[in-house]
VORO-404033 format. One line per 2 residues: number of its first residue (from 0); for each residue x, y, z of N, C-alpha, C. Coordinates in steps of 0.02 Angstrom, whole numbers, plus 50000, padded with zeros to 5 digits. Example, Ala and Ser with C-alpha at 12.3 -4.5 7.8 and 13.67 -1.06 7.14 Angstrom:
VORO-404033
0 = 50660 49716 50390 50615 49775 50390 50660 49835 50390  50642 49888 50354 50684 49947 50357 50645 50002 50394
end
This chain:
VORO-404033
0 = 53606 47932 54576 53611 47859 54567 53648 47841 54503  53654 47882 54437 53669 47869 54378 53751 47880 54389
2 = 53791 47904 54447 53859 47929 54467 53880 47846 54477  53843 47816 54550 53859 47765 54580 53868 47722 54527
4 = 53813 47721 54475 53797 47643 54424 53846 47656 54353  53872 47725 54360 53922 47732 54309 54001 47703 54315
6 = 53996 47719 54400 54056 47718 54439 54080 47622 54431  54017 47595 54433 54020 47528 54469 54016 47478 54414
8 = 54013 47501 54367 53991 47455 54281 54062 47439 54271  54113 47442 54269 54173 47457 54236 54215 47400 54303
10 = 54180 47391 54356 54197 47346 54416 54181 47302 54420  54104 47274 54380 54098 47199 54396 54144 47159 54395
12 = 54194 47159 54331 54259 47119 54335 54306 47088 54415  54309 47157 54433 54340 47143 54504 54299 47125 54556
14 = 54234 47138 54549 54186 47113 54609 54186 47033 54604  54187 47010 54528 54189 46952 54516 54252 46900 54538
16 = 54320 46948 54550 54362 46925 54558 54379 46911 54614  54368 46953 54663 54349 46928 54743 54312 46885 54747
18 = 54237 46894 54720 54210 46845 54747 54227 46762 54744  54271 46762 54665 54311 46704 54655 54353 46684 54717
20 = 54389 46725 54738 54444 46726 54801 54418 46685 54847  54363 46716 54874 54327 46697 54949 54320 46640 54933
22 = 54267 46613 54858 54228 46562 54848 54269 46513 54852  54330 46528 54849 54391 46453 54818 54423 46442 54887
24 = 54404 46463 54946 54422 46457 55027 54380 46426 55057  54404 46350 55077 54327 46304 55097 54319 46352 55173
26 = 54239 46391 55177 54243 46423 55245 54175 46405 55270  54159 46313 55280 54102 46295 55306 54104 46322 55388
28 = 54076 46307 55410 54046 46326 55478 54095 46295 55527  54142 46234 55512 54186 46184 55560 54257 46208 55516
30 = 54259 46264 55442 54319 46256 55438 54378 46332 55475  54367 46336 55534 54399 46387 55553 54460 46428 55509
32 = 54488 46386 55499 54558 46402 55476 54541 46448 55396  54470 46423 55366 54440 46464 55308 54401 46530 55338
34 = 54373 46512 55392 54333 46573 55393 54382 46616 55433  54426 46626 55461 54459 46659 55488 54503 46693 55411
36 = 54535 46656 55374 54570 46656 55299 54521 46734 55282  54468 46723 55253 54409 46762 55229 54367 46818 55277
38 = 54378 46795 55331 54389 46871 55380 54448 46927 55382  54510 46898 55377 54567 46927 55354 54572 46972 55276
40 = 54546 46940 55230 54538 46980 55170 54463 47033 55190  54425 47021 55203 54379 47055 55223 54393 47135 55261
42 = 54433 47090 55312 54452 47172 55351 54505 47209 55321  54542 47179 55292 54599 47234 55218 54566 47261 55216
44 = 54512 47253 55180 54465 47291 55111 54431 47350 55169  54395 47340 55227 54373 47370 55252 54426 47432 55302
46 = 54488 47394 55309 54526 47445 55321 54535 47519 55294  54561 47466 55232 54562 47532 55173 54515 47596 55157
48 = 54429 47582 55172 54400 47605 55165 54392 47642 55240  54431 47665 55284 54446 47706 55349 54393 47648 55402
50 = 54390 47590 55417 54335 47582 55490 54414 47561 55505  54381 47541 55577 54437 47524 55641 54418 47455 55668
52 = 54470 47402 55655 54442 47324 55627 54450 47302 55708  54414 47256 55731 54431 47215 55794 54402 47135 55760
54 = 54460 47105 55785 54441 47036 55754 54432 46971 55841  54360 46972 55832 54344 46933 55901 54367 46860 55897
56 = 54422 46842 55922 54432 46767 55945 54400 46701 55953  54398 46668 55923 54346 46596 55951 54377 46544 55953
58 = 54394 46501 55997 54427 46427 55983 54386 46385 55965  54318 46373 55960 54285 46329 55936 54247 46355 55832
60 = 54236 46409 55838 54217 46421 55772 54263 46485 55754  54259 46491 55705 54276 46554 55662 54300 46614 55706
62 = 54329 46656 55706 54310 46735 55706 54276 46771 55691  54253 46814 55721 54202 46853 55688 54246 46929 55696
64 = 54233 46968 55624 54258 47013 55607 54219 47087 55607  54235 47137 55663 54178 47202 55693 54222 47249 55653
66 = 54183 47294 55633 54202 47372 55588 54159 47420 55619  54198 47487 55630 54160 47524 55632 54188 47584 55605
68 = 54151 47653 55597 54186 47700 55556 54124 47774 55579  54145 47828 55594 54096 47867 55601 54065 47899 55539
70 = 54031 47940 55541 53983 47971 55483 53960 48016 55504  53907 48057 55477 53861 48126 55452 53809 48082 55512
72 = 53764 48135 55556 53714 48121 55573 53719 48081 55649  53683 48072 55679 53680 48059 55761 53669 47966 55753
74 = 53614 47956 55705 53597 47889 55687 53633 47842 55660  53637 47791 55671 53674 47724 55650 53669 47647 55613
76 = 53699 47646 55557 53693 47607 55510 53728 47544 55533  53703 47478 55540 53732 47387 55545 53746 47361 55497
78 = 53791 47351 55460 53793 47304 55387 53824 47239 55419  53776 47208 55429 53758 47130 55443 53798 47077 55398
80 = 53807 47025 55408 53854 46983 55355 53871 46918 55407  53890 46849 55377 53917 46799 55402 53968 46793 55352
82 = 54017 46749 55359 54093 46721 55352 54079 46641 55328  54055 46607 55367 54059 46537 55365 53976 46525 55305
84 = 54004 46466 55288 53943 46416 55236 53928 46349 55259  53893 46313 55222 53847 46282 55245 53901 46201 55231
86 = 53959 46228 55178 53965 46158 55152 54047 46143 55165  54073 46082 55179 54127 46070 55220 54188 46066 55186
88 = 54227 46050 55219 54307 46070 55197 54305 46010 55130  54346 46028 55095 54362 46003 55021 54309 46003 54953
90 = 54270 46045 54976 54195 46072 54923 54230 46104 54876  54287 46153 54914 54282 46214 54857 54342 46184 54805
92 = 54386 46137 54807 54418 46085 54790 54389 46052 54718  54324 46050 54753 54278 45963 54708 54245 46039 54660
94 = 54220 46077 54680 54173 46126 54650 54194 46191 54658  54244 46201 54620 54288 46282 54633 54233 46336 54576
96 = 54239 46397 54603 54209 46444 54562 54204 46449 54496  54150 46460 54451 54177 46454 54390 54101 46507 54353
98 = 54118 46523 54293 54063 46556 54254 54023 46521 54193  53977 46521 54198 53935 46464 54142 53859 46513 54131
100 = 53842 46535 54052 53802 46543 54028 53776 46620 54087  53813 46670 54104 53787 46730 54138 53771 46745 54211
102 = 53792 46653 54244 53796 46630 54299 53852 46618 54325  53891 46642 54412 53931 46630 54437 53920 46565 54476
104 = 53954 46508 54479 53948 46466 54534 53994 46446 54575  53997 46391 54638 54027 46395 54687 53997 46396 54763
106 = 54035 46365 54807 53986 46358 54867 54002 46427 54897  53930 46436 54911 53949 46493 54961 53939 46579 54919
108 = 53932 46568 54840 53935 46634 54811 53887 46686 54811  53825 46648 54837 53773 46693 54875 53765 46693 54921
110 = 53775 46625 54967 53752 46639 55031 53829 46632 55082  53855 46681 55091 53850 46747 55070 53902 46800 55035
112 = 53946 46767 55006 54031 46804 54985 53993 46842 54920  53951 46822 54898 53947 46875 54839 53884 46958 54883
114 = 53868 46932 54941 53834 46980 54958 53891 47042 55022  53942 46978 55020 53987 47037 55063 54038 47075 55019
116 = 54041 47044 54938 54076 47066 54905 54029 47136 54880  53963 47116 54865 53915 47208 54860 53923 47244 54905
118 = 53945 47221 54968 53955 47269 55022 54001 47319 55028  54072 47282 55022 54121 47308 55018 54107 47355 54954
120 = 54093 47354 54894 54097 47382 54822 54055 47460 54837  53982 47419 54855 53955 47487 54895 53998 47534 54914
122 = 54015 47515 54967 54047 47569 55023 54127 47609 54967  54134 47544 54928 54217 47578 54912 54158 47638 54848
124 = 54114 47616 54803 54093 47673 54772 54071 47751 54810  54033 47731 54870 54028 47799 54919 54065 47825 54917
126 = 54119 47811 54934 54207 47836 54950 54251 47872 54884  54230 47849 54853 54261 47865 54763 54218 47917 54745
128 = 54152 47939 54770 54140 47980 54740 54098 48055 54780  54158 48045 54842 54124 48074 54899 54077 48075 54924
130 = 54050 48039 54941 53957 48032 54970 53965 48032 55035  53946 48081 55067 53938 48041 55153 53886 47973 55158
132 = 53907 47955 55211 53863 47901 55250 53864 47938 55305  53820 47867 55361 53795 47882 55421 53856 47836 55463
134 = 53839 47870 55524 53912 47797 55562 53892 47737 55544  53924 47698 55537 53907 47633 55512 53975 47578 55571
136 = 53919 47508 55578 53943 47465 55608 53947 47407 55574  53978 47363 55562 53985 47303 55508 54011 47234 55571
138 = 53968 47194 55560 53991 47149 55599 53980 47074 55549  54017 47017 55553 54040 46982 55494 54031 46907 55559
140 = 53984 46858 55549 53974 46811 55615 54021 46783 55575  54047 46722 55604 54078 46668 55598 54045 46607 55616
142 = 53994 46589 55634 53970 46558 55655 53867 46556 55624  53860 46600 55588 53796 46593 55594 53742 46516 55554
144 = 53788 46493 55529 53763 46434 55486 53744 46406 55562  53756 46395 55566 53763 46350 55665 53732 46388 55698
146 = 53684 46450 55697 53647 46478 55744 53684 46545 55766  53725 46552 55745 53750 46620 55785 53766 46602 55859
148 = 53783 46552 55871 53777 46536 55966 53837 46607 55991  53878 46608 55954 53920 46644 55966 53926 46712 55983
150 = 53914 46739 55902 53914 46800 55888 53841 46823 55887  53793 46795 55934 53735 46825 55933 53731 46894 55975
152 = 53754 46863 56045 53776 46930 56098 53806 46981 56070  53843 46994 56019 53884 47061 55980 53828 47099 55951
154 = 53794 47025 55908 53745 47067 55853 53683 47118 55902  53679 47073 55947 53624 47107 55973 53629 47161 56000
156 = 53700 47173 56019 53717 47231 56052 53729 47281 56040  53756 47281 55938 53758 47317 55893 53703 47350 55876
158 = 53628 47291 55875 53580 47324 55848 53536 47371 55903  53561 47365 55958 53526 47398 56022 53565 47485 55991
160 = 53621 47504 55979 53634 47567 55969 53625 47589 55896  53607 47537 55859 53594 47550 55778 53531 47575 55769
162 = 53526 47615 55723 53437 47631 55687 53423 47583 55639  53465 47556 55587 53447 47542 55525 53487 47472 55529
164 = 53456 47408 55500 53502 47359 55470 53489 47342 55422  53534 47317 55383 53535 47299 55318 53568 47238 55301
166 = 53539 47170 55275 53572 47094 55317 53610 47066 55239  53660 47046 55219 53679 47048 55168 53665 46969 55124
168 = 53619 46954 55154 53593 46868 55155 53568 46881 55053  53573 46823 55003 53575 46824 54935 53487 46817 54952
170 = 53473 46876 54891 53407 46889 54872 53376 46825 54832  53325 46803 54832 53284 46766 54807 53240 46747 54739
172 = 53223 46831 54753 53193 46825 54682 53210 46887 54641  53194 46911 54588 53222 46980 54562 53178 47017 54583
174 = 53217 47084 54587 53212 47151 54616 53177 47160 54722  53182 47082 54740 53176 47078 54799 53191 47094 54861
176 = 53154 47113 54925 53211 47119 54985 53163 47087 55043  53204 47065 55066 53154 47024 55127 53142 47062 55198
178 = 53075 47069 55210 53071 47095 55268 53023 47044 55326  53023 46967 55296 53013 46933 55352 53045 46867 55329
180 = 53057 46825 55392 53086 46761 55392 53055 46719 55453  53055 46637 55441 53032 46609 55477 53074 46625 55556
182 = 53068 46578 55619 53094 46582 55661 53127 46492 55671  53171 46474 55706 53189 46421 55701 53225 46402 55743
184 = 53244 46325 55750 53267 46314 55818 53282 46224 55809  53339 46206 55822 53364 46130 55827 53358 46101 55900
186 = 53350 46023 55896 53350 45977 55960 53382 45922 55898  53430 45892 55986 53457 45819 55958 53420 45770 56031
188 = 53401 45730 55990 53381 45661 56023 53414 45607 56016  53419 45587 56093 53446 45524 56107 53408 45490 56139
190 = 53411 45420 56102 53367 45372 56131 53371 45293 56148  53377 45290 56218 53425 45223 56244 53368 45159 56234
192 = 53384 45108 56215 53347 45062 56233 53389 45003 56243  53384 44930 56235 53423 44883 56265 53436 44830 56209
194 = 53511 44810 56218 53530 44778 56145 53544 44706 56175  53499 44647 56141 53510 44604 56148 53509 44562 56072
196 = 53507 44497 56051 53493 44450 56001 53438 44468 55982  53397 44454 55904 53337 44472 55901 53314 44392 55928
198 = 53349 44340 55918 53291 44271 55960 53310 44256 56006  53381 44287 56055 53374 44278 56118 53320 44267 56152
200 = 53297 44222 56192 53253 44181 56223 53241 44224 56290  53316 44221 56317 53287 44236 56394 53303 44327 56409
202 = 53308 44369 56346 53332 44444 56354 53280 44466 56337  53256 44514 56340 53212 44549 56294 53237 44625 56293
204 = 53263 44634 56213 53277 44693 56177 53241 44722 56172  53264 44807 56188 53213 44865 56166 53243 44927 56124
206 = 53196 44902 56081 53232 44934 55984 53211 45009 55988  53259 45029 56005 53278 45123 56016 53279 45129 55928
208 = 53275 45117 55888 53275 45125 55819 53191 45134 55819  53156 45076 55843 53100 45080 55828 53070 45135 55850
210 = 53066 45153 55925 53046 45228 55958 53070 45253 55902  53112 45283 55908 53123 45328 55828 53094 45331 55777
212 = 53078 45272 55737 53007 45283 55699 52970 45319 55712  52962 45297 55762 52877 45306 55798 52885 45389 55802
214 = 52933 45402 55827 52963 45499 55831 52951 45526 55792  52989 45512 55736 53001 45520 55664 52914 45576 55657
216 = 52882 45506 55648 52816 45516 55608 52765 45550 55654  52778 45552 55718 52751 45605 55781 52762 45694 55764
218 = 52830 45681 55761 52868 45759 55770 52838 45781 55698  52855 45742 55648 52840 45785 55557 52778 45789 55579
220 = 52727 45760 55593 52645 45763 55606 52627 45821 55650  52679 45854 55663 52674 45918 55686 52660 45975 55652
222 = 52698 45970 55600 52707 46025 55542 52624 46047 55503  52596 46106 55527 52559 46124 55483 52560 46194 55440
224 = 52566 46171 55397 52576 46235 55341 52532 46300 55347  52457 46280 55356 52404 46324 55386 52445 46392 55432
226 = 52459 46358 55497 52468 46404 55554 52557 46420 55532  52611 46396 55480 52674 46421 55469 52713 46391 55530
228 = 52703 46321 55539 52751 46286 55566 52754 46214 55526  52835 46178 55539 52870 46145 55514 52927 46129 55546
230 = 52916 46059 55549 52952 46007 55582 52986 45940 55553  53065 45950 55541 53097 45900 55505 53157 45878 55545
232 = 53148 45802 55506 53197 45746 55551 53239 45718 55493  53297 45749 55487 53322 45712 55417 53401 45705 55435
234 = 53404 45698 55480 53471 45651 55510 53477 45591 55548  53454 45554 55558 53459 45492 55600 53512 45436 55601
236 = 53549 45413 55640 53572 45371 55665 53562 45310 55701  53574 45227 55709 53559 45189 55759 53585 45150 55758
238 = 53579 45097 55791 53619 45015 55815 53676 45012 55774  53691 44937 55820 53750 44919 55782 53764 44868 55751
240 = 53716 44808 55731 53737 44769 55725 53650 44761 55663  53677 44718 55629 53585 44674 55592 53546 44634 55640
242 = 53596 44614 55699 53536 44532 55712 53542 44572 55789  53550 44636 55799 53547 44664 55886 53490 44688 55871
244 = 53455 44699 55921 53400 44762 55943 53450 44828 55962  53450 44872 55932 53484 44951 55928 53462 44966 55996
246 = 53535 44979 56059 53534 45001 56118 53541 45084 56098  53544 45117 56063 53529 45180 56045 53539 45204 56003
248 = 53479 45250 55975 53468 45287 55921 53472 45358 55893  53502 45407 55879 53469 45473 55879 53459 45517 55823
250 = 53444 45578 55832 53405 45615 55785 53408 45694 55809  53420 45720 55719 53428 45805 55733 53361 45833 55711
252 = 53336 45851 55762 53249 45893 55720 53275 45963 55701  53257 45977 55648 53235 46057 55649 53157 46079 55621
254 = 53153 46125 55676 53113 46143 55684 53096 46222 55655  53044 46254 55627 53027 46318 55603 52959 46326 55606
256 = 52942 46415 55645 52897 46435 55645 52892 46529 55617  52830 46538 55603 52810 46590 55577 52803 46645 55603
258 = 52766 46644 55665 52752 46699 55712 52801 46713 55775  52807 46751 55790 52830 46761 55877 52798 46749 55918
260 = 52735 46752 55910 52687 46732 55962 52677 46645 55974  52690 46605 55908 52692 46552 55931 52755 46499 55956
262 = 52821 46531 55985 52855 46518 55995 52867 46470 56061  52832 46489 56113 52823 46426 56176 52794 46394 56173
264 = 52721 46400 56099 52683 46333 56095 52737 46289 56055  52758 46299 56003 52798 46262 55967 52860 46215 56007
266 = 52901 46260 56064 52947 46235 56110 52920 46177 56143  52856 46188 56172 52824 46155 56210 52792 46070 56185
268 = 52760 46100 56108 52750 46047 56075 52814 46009 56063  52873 46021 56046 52910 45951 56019 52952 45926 56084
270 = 52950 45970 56135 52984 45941 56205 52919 45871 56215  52840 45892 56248 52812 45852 56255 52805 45769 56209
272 = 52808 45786 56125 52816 45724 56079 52878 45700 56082  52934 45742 56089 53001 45706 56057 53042 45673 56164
274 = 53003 45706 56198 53025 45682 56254 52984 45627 56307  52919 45606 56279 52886 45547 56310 52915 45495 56266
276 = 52926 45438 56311 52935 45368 56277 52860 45351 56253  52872 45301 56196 52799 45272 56155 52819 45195 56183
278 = 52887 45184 56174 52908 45094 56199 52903 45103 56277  52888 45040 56302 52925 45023 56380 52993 45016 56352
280 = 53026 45045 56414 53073 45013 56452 53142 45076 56386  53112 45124 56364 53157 45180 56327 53170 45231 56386
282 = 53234 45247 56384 53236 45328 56410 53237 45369 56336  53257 45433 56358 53277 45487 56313 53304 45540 56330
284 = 53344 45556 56318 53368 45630 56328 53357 45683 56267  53346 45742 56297 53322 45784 56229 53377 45828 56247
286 = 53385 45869 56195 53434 45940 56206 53407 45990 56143  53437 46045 56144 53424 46121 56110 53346 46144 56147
288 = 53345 46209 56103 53307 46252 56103 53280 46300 56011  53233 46318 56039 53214 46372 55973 53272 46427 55975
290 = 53310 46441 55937 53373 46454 55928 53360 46534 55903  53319 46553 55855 53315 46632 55807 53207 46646 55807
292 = 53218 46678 55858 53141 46722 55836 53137 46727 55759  53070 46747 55739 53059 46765 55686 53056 46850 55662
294 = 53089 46841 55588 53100 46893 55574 53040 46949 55545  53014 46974 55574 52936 47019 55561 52941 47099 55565
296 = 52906 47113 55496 52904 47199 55509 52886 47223 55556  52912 47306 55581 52879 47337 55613 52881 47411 55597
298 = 52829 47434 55632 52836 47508 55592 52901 47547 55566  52966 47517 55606 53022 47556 55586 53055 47536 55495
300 = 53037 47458 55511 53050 47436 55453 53005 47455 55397  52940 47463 55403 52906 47510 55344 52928 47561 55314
302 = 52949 47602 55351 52988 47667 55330 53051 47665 55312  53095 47635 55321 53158 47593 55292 53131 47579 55232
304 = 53088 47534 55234 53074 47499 55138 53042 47557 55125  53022 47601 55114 52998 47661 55074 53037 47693 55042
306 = 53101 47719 55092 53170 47739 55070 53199 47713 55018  53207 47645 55031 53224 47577 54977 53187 47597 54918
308 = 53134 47592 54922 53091 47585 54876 53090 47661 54808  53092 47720 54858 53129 47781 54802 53198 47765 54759
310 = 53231 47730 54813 53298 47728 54786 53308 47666 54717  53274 47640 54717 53273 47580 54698 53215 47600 54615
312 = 53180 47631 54629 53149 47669 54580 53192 47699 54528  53250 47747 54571 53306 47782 54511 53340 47723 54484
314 = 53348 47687 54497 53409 47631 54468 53361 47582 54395  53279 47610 54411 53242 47558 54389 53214 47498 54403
316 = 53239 47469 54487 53203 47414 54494 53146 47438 54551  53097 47378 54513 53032 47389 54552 53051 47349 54617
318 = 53042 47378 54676 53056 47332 54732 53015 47308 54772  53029 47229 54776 52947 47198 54837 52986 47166 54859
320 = 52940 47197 54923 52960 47156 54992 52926 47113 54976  52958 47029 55018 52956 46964 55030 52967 46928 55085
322 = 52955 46876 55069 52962 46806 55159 53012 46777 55115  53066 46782 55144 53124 46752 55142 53131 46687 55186
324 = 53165 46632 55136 53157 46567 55169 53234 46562 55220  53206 46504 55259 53312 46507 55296 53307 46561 55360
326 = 53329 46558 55384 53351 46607 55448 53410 46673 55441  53409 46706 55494 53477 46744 55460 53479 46784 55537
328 = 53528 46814 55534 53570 46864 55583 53496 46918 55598  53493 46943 55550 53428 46983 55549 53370 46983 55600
330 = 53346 46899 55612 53288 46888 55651 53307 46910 55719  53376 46918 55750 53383 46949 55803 53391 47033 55805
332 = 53405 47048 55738 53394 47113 55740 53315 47146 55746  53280 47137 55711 53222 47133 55709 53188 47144 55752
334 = 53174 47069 55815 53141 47070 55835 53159 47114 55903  53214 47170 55886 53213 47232 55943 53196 47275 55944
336 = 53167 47269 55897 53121 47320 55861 53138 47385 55808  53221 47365 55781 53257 47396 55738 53240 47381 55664
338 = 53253 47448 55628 53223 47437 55564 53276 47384 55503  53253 47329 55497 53278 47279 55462 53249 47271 55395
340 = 53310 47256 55340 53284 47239 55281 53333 47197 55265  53307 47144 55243 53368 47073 55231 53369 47065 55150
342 = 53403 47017 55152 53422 46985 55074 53417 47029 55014  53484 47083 55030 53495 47128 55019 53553 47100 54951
344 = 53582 47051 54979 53633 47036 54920 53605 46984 54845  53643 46963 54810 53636 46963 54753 53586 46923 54718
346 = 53563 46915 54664 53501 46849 54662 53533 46779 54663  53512 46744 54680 53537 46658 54706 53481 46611 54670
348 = 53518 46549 54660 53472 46513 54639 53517 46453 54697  53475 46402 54721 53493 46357 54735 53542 46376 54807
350 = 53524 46398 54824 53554 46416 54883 53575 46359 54943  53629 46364 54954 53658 46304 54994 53657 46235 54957
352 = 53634 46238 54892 53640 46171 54857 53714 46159 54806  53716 46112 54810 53759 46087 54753 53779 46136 54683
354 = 53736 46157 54668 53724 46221 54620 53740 46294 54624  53742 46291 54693 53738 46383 54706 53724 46397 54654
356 = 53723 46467 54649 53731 46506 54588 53709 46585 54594  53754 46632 54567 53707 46716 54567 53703 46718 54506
358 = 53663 46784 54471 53646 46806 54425 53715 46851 54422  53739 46858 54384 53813 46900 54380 53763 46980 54343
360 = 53710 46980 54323 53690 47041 54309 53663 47078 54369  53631 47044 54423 53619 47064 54478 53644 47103 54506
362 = 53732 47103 54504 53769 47115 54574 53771 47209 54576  53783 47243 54501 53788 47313 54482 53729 47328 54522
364 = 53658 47309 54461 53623 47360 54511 53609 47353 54597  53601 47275 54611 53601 47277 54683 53642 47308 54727
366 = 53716 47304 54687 53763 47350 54754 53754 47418 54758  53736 47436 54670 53696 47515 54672 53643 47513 54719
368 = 53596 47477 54735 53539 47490 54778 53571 47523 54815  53612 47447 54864 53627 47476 54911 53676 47525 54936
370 = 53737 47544 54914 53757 47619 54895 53690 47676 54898  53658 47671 54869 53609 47729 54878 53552 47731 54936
372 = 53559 47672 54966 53512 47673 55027 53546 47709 55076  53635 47684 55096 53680 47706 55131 53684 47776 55124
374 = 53678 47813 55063 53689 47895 55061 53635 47907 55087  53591 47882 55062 53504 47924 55070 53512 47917 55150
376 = 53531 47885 55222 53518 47859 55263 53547 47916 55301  53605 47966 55271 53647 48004 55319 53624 48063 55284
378 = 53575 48083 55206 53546 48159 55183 53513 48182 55240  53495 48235 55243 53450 48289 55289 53408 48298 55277
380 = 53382 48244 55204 53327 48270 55201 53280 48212 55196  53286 48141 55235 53251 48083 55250 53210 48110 55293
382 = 53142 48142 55285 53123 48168 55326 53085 48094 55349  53073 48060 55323 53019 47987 55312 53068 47928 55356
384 = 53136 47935 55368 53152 47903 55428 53161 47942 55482  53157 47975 55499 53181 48029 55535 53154 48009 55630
386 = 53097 47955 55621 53085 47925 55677 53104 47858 55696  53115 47855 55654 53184 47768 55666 53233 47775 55704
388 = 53230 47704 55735 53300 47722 55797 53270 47690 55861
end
């Protein structure tokens, strides 16, 4: 480990300098033309380092960018990653990358360009200093801010022949790695009612704004912290006029739960509240679904963090697993019963906010972690994964 962290000290400069690159490419979730930009530099880098790039097509979102490369050993390594951010075209413009007081900022520098920039660094230190790995598969969504609608079918298909994933989502707290995450899932509501005068005499208006209230404070009254569910309405729309009754209203819920097991009660609950009328004379149409299971250990993933956990010892950090907030690529890995360890990349503060921010001391030893998880994963002598898969 003292090879890798010798190798990689003398690099923060350039890790920093990519990550500048990516960060200064608005690549929200609607800006194709960025996340495709930042898939393209992505697969250079991974070229170089011998995988064999296929870049999957999308006319509605992003590209998503697949690597693969063989290795030492029968078993198979996923390095997980998304492309797109949370925040829209002309951000990186208003709020371009910059360094302040030991902190990098910029949209997007944790979640996730500074965690695909440890990735890449990783793998190029393996390579610099001869280390085998294991075959390894790298798949890069384009789409996951938005659910993965896309690139979920790849991931999943990746993780069906993989043993090990490793999700490159920005770590949380120091010396952290997440081995669970909520589960989660969006609905949009629409809600018709009838627009007339408010003293029209002979009409009688029905205030689709008002149902909505009434929603509003139904659906959140759902949320109990106890059992690890949570229910929010913080987009709404309605009418058109001051002196009309609003002929329609609508609303984006999201929704999050804790368990796997409570996943059809939860479905069930906000179809039944968010799809009965409370007014006469409302329709409604509902749409979505619970979108990402939740992300939960399982025995494979125990033995994965153990590994971690030696490795992570030589470098000096004490490592604890955590409940990682937010969703990620991961929860579909996971729940196939593949050994997953997330928020693997750099420490974040403020994640998806106005602020971003990493710890710029973070990034060495974290990409050392992970560099040394990747060797340890293809030695002969993991006897402690040796049933993973």
């Amino acid at each position: 480990m003292e090879d890798i962290l010798n190798l990689l000290l003398p690099r923060r400069g350039e890790m920093l300098e990519l990550i500048e690159r990516l960060v200064n490419i608005d690549s929200g979730s609607y800006c194709k033309q960025g996340i495709d930009a930042c898939g393209r530099i992505v697969a250079r880098e991974l070229e170089a380092l011998g995988f064999e790039i296929s870049i999957i097509q999308e006319a509605e979102c992003g590209n998503h960018v697949q690597a693969k490369r063989p290795g030492q050993g029968k078993r198979s390594l996923f390095l997980s990653a998304h492309l797109d951010t949370v925040f829209p075209e002309g951000t990186a413009a208003r709020n371009p990358f910059r360094i302040e007081g030991g902190l990098a900022y910029g949209p997007g520098v944790g979640d996730m360009k500074g965690g695909i920039v440890q990735m890449l660094y990783a793998l190029k230190a393996l390579s610099d200093l001869g280390l085998s790995t294991p075959p390894i598969s790298i798949f890069l969504t384009g789409d996951e801010e938005i659910g993965s609608v896309r690139g979920r079918r790849n991931i999943e298909d990746i993780a069906r022949r993989s043993s090990w994933v490793l999700v490159m989502e920005p770590s949380s707290r120091p010396g952290s790695v997440g081995i669970r995450r909520w589960g989660l899932g969006s609905f949009h509501l629409t809600i018709h009612g009838k627009a007339a005068h408010v003293l029209e005499p002979g009409t009688r208006g029905v205030n689709a704004c008002r149902e909505l209230a009434l929603k509003v404070l139904a659906l959140e009254s759902l949320s109990d912290p106890v059992r690890g569910v949570k229910v929010s309405v913080n987009l709404m729309r309605g009418g058109r006029s001051r002196q009309v009754t609003a002929a329609e209203a609508q609303a984006e819920i999201d929704v999050r739960f804790r368990d796997l097991g409570q996943m059809k009660e939860v479905e069930a609950m906000i179809r039944e509240v968010a799809g009965t009328p409370i007014l006469p004379g409302i329709g409604i149409e509902l749409t979505g679904k619970l979108t990402r299971p939740p992300l939960e250990p399982n025995a494979n993933t125990e033995l994965l963090l153990q590994l971690a956990k030696e490795v992570a010892t030589k470098i000096g950090i004490d490592l604890q697993p955590i409940e990682e907030y937010g969703g990620s690529d991961g929860c579909f890995t996971a729940v196939l019963g593949v050994a997953t360890l997330d928020g693997m990349g750099p420490l974040t503060y403020d994640m998806c906010g106005d602020e971003e921010r990493i710890e710029i001391a973070s990034l060495i030893p974290r990409t050392a972690l992970l560099a040394g998880i990747i060797s340890r994963l293809s030695a002969p002598d993991t006897a402690n994964v040796q049933l993973l898969g």
